[in-house]
C-alpha positions as CSV (number, residue, x, y, z in Angstrom):
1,X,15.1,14.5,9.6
2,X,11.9,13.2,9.3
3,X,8.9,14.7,7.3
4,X,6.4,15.5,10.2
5,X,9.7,17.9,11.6
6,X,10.4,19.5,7.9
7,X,6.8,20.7,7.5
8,X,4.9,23.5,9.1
9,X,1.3,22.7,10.1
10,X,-1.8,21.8,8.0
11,X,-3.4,25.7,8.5
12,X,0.3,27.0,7.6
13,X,0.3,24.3,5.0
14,X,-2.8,25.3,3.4
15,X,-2.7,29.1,3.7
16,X,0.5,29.0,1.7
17,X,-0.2,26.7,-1.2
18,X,-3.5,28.9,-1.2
19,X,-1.3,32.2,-1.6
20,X,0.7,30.6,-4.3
21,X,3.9,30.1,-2.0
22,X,6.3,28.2,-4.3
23,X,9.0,27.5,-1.9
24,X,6.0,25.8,0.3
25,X,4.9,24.1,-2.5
26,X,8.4,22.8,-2.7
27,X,8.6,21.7,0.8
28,X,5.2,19.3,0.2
29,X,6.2,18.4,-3.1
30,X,9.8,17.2,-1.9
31,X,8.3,15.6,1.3
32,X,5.2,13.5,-0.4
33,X,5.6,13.3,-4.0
34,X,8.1,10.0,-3.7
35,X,4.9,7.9,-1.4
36,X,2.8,9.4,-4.0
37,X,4.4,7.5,-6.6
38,X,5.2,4.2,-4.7
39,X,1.3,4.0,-4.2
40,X,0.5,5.5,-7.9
41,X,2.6,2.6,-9.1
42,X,0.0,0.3,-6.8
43,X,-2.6,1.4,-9.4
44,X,-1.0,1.8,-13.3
45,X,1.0,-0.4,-15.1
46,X,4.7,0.9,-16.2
47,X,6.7,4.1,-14.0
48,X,6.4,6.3,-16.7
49,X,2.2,6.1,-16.0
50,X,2.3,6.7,-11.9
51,X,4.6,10.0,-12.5
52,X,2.4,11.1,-14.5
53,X,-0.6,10.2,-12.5
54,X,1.6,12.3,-9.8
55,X,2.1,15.2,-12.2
56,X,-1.6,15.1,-12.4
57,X,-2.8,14.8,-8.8
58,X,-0.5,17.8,-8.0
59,X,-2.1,19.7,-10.8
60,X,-5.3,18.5,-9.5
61,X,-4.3,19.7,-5.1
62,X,-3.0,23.3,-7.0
63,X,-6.9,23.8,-8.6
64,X,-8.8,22.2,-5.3
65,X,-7.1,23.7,-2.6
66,X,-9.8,26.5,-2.0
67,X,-12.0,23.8,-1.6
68,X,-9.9,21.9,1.0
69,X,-12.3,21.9,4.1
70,X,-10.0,20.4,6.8
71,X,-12.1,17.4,7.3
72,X,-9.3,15.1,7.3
73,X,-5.4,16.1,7.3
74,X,-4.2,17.7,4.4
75,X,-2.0,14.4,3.5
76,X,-4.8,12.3,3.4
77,X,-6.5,14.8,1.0
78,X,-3.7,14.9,-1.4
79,X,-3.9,11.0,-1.0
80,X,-7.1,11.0,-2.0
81,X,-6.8,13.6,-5.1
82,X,-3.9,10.6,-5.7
83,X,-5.9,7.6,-5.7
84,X,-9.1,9.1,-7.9
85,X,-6.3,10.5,-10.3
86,X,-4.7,7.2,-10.6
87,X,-8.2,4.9,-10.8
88,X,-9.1,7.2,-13.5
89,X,-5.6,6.3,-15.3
90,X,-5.7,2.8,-14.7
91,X,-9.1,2.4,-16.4
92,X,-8.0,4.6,-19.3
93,X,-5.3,2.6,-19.8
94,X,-8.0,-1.1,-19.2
95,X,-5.2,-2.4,-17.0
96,X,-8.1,-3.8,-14.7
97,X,-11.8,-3.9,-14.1
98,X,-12.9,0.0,-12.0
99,X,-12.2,0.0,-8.5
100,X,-16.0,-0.1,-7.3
101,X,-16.4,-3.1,-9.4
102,X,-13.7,-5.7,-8.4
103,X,-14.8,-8.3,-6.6
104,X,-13.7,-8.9,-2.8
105,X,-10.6,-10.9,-4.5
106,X,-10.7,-11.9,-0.6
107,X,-13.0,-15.1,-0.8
108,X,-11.4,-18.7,0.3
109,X,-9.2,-19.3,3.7
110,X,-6.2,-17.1,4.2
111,X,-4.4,-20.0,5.0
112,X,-4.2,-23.1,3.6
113,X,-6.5,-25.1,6.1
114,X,-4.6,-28.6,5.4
115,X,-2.0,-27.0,7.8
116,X,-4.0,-26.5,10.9
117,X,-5.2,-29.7,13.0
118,X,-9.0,-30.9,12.8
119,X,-12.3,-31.5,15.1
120,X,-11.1,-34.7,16.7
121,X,-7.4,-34.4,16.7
122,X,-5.1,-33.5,19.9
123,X,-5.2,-29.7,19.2
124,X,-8.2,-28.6,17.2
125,X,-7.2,-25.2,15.3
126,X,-3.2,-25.6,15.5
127,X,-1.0,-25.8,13.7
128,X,-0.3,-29.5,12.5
129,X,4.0,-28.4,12.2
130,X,5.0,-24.7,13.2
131,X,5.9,-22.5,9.6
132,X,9.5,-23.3,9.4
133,X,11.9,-19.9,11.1
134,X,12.5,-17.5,8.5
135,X,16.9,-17.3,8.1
136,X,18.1,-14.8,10.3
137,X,18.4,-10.8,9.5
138,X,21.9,-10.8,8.9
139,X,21.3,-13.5,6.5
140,X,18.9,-12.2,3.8
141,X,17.0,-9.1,5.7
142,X,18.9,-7.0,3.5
143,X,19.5,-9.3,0.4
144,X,18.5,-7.7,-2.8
145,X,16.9,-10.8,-4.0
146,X,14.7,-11.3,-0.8
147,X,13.7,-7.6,-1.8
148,X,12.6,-8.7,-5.0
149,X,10.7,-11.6,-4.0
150,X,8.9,-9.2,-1.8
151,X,8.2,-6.5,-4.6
152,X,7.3,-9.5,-7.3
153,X,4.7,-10.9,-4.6
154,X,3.0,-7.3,-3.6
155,X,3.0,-7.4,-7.4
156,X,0.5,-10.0,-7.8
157,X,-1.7,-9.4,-5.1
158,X,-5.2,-8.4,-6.3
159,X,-5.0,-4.6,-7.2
160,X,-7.7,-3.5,-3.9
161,X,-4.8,-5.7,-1.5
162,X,-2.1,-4.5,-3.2
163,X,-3.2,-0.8,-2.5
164,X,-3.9,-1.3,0.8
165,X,-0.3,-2.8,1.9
166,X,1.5,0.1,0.5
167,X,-0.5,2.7,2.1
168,X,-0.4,0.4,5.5
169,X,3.0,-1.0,5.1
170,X,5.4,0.8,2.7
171,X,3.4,4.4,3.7
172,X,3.0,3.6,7.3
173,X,-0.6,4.9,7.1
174,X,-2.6,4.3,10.2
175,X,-6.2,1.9,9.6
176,X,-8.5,4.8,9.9
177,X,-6.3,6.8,7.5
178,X,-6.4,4.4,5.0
179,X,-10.1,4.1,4.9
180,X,-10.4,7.5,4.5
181,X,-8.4,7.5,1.1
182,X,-9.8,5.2,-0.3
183,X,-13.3,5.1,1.1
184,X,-13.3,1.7,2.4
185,X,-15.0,0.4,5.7
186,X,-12.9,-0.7,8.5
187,X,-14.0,-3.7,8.4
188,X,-13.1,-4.4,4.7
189,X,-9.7,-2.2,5.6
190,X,-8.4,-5.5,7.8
191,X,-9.1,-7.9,5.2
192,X,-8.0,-7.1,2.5
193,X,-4.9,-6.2,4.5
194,X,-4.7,-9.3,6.4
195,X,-5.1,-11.5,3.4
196,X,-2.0,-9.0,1.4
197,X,0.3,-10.1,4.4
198,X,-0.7,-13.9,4.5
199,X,0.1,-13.6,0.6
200,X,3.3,-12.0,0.9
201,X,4.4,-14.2,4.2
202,X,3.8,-17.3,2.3
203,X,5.6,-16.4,-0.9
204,X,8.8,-15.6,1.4
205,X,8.4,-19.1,3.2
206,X,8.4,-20.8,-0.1
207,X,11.5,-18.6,-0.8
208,X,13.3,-19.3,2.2
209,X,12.2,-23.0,1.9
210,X,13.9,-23.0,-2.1
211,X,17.1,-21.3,-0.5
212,X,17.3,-23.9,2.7
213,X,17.2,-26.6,0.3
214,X,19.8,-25.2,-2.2
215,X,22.3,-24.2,0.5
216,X,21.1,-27.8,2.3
């Protein structure tokens, strides 16, 4: 059953955690809380750190909720409790630099350009040799070390991308959703995650490329 069906509506939502309605509080709790920790984990550096940054947005929904004003869904407001709670970790903790103070970690071509065809040849703006096909589904979709390749490469995506692909990708939050939590432009939204995906796709064709040639 999926989440949207379990829960009851935002004003049911809120009018319960408001009265102190534990068995609500479950329902949300149960329904968010494992998202909340995928993305927490985005931000701080061991598991032990993003449950707690959990534990402490929760804390932090409990004491704000008479303050929720229904400007955006209730989701993305607990999303948002999330992500401050978690920047505030992550700089108590000097993992990285603050948030506001990264820089784009988006400069330089997405692609490598060497792959696409110049002014003058046939085709300007191709691609010089199509990326090679990926091995089908049934052959590594579900393969736990294609998984891990996946994980280590969101892993060293710059922290703002990073973010970004597991609210978009892993969450399945929609573009304006995502700017919303974390206060980004649109614009800047489709950057940083077009540039996450390039990353990611072009760690899995070297991957593939390393297994084609072993099994070759």
């Amino acid at each position: 059953m999926t989440e949207r069906a379990v829960l009851p509506a935002d004003d049911v939502l809120v009018a319960g955690l408001r009265a102190g309605d534990d068995a609500l509080f479950g329902l949300v709790l149960d329904a968010w809380s494992a998202g909340m920790l995928r993305l927490a984990r985005a931000f701080v550096s061991t598991p032990d750190s993003a449950a707690e940054v959990v534990q402490d947005a929760w804390l932090g929904v409990i004491e704000g909720i008479d303050a929720f004003a229904g400007r955006s869904s209730l989701k993305t407001w607990v999303y948002r409790i999330l992500v401050n709670t978690a920047k505030r970790r992550r700089d108590r903790e000097s993992r990285t630099v603050p948030w506001s103070s990264l820089g784009p970690g988006d400069q330089g071509p997405t692609v490598d350009p060497e792959r696409f065809q110049r002014p003058g040849e046939p085709y300007p703006g191709h691609w010089r040799a199509f990326p090679a096909p990926w091995p089908r589904p049934e052959q590594h979709a579900l393969a736990a070390e294609t998984r891990s390749r996946i994980a280590a490469a969101v892993d060293r995506l710059p922290a703002r991308q990073r973010v970004v692909l597991v609210l978009r990708d892993v969450e399945g939050y929609t573009s304006d959703e995502v700017c919303s939590i974390l206060e980004v432009s649109a614009a800047n939204q489709r950057v940083l995650l077009h540039r996450a995906r390039a990353f990611v796709r072009a760690e899995l064709e070297r991957y593939f490329a390393d297994t084609r040639d072993r099994t070759s």
